[in-house]
ROSE-515175 format. One record per residue (C-alpha): residue in one letter; x, y, z; residue number from 1. Coordinates in Angstrom, 3 decimals. Each point is the difference from the previous one (the first is absolute). Layout:
<sites>
{"a", {X, Y, Z}, NUM}
...
</sites>
This chain:
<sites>
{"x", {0.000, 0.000, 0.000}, 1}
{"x", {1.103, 3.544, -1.008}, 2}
{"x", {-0.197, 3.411, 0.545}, 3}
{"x", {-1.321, 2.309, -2.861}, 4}
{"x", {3.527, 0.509, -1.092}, 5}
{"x", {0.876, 3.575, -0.365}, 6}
{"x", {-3.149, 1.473, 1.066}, 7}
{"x", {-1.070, 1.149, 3.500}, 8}
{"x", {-2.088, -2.424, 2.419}, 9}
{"x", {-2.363, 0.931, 2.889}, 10}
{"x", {0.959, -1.698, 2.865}, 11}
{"x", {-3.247, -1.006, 0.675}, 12}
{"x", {0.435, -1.971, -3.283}, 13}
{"x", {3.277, -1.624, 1.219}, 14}
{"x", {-0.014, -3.834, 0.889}, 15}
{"x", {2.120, -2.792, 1.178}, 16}
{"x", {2.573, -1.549, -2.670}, 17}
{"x", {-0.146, 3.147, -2.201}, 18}
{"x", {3.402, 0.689, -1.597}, 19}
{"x", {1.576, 3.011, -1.479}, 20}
{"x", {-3.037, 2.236, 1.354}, 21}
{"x", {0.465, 3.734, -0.011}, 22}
{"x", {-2.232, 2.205, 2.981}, 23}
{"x", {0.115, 3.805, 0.531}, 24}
{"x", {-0.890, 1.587, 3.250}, 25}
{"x", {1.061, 2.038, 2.851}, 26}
{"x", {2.213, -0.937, 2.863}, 27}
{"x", {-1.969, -0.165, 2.692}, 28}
{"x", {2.551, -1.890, 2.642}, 29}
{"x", {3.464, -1.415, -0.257}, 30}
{"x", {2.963, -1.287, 1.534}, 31}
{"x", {3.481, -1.266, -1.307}, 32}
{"x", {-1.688, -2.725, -2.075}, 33}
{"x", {-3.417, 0.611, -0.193}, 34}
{"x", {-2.406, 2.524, -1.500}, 35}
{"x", {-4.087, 0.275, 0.589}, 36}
{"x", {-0.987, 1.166, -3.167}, 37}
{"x", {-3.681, 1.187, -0.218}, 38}
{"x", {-1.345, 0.989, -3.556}, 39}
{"x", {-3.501, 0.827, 1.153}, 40}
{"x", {-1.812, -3.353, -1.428}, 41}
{"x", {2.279, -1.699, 2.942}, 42}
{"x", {3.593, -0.328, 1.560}, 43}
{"x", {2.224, -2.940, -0.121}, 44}
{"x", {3.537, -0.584, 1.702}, 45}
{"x", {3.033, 0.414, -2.594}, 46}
{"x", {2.975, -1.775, 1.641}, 47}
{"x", {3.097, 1.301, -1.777}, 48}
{"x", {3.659, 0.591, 0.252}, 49}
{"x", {1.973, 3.211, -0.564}, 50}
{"x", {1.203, -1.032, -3.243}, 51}
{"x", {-3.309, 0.326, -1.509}, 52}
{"x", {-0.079, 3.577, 0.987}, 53}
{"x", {0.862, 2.175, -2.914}, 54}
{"x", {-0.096, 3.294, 2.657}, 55}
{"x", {-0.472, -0.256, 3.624}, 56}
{"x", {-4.000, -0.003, 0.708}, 57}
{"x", {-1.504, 1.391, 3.258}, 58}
{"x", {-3.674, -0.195, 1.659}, 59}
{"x", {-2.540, 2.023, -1.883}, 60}
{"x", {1.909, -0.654, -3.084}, 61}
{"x", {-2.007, -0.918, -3.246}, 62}
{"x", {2.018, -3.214, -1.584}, 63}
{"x", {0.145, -2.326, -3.645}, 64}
{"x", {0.382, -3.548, 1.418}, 65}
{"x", {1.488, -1.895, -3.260}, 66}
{"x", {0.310, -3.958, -0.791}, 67}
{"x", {-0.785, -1.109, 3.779}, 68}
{"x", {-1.713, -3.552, 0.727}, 69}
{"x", {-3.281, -0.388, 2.215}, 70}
{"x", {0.564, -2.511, 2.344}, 71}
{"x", {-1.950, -0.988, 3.697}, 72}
{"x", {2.102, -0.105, 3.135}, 73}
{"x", {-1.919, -1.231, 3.036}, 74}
{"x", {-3.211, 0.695, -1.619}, 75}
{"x", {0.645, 3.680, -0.916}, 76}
{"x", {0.724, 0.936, -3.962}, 77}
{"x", {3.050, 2.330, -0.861}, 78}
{"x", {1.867, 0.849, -2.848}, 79}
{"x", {3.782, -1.461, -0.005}, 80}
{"x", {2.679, 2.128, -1.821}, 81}
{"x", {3.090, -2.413, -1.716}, 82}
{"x", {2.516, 1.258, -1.337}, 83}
{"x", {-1.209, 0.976, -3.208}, 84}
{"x", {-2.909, 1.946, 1.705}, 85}
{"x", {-0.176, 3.500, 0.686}, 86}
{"x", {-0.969, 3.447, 2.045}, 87}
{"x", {-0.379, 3.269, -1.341}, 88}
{"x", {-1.263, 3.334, 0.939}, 89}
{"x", {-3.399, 1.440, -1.909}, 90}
{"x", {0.022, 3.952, -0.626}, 91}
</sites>
């Protein structure tokens, strides 16, 4: 199962096993490897690690989320950055 390759999702459309999905939203949390990324149809973890950030990111921040994978761990859904995957600013 996919994502809709290069377009945008909603998160609310996200589900388990997708691959390559792309989500938009704002920063509504976040640590050192996690964001909480709400898009307004929903919000959905994005674990990630600093080499998918193309700039540094803060809360509040609106963010791209490019080529991450949907997966469920211990029964909640988030979006998994590899290293192919990406974060970037939107103006």
């Amino acid at each position: 199962m996919t994502g809709e390759g290069n377009s945008e999702m909603k998160i609310c459309e996200i589900q388990n096993g997708m691959k390559k999905v792309n989500i938009e939203g704002k920063i509504v949390n976040m640590n050192e490897f996690m964001l909480v990324l709400d898009d307004g149809s929903g919000s959905t973890f994005v674990r990630y690690n600093m080499r998918n950030l193309v700039q540094p990111v803060r809360k509040g921040d609106r963010v791209s989320v490019k080529s991450g994978d949907v997966v469920n761990y211990s029964g909640i859904l988030q979006v998994k950055l590899s290293r192919g995957s990406s974060i970037t600013l939107v103006q």
